[in-house]
C-alpha beads as a LAMMPS data file, in Angstrom:
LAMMPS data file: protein, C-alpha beads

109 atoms
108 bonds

1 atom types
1 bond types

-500.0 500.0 xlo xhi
-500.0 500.0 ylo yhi
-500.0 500.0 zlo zhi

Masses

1 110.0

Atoms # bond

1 1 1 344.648 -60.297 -144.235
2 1 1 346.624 -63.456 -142.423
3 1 1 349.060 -62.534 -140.363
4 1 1 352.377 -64.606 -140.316
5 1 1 354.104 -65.830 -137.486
6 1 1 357.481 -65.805 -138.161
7 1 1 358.399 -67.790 -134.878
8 1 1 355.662 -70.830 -135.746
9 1 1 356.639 -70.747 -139.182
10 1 1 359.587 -72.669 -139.191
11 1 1 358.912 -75.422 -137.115
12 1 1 358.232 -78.920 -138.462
13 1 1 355.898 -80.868 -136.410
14 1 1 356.576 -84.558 -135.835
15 1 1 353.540 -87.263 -136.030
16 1 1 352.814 -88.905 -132.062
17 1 1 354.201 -91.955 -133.367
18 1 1 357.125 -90.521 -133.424
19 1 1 357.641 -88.663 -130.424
20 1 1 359.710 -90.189 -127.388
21 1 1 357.384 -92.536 -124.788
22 1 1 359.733 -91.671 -121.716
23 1 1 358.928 -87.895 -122.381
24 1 1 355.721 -88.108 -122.110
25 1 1 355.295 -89.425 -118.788
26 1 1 353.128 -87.867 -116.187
27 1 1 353.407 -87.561 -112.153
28 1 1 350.137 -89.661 -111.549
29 1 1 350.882 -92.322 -114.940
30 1 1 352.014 -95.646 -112.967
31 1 1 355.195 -96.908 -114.373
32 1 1 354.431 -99.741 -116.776
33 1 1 356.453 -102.980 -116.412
34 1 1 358.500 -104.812 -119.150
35 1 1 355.728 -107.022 -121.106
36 1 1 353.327 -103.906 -120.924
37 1 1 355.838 -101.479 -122.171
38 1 1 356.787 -103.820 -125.330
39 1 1 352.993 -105.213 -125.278
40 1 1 355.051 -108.645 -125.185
41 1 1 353.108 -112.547 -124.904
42 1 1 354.307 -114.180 -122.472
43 1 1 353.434 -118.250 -122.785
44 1 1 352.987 -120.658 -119.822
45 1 1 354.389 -123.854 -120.335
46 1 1 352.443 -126.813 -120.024
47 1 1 352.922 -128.163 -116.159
48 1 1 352.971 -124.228 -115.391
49 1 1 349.360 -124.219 -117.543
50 1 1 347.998 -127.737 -116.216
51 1 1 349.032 -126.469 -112.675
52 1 1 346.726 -123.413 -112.724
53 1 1 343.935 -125.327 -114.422
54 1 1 343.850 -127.819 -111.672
55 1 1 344.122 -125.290 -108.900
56 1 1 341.222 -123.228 -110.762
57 1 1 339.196 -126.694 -110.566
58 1 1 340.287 -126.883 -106.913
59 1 1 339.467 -123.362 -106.244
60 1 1 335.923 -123.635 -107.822
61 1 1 334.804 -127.336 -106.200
62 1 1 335.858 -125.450 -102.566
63 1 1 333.702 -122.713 -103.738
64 1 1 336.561 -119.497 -103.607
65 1 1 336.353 -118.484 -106.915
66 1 1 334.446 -115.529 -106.819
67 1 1 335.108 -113.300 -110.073
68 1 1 337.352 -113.844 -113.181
69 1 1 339.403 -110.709 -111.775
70 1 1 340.282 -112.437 -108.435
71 1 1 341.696 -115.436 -110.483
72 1 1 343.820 -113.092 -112.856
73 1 1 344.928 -111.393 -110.181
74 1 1 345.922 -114.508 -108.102
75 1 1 347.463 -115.794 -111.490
76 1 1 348.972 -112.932 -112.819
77 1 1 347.240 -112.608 -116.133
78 1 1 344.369 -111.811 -117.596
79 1 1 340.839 -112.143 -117.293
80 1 1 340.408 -113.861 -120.996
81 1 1 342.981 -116.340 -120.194
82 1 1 341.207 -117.236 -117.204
83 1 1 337.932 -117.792 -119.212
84 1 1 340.218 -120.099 -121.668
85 1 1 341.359 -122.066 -118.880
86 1 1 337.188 -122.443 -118.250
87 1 1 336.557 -123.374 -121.091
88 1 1 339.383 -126.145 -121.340
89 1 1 338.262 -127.614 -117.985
90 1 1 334.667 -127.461 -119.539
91 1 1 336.474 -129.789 -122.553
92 1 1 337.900 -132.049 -119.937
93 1 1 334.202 -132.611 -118.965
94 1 1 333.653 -130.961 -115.903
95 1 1 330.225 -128.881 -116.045
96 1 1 330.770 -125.357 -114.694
97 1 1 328.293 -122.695 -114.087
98 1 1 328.087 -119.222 -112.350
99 1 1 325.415 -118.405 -110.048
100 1 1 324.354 -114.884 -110.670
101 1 1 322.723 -114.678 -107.232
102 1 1 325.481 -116.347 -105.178
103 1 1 328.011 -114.473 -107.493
104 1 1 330.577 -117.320 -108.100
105 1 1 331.559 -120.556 -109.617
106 1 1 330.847 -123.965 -109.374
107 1 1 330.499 -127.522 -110.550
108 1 1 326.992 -129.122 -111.776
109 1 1 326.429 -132.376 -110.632

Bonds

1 1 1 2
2 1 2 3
3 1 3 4
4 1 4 5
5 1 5 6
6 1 6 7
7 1 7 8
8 1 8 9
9 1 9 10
10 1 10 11
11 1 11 12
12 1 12 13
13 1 13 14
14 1 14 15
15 1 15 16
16 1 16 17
17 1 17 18
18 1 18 19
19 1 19 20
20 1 20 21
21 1 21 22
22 1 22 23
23 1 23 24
24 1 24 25
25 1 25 26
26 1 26 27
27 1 27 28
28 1 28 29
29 1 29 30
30 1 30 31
31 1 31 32
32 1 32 33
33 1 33 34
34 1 34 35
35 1 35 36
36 1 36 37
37 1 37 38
38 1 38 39
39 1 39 40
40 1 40 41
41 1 41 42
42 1 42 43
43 1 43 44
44 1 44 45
45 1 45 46
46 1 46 47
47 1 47 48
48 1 48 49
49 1 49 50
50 1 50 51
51 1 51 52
52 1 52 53
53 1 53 54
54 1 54 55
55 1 55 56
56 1 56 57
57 1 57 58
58 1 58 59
59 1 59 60
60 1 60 61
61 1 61 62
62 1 62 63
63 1 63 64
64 1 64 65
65 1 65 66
66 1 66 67
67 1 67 68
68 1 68 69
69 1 69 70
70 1 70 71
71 1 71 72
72 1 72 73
73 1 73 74
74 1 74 75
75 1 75 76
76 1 76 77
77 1 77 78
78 1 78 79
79 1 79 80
80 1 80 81
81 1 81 82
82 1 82 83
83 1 83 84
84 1 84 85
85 1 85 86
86 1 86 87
87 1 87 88
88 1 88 89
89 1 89 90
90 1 90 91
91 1 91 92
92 1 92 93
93 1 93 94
94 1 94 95
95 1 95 96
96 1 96 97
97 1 97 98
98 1 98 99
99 1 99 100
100 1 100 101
101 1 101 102
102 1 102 103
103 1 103 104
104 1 104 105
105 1 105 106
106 1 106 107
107 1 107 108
108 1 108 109
């Protein structure tokens, strides 16, 4: 025979979509910034873009680009825009590999 809870009866639950975000904040959860909180894209424009691409060129001729992370972080964005900058200088015609065993980028002659 079930038996009844009168106290848990009552009580409509709400979906998780619909619960409060601010509530549900932790002590260790790092406090997101504006673009991640509204998941927001935020465009370069095109001397900001053209900038970066030519420093990334710089960095990897000079031999200090070492990961697609270091370059995000150094940029501020991500790792895939990074490796869509690559592939734009790789358009322009410059031939860039990674070494595996040296562990970083550079241009084929």
């Amino acid at each position: 025979m079930p038996v009844s809870n009168k106290a848990t009866a009552h009580r409509t639950f709400k979906p998780i979509w619909f619960l409060p975000t601010h509530k549900a904040k932790r002590k260790n959860q790092k406090s997101l910034n504006f673009n991640q909180r509204t998941r927001k894209k935020i465009n370069m424009d095109y001397l900001t873009y053209s900038e970066r691409l030519n420093y990334l060129l710089e960095m990897i001729e000079k031999g200090q680009l070492l990961s697609l992370k270091q370059a995000s972080e150094k940029f501020g964005c991500s790792e895939s825009t990074i490796k869509r900058m690559l592939q734009t200088i790789r358009k322009q015609g410059h031939h860039i590999k990674y070494c595996k065993i040296a562990q970083k980028y550079f241009v084929e002659i």
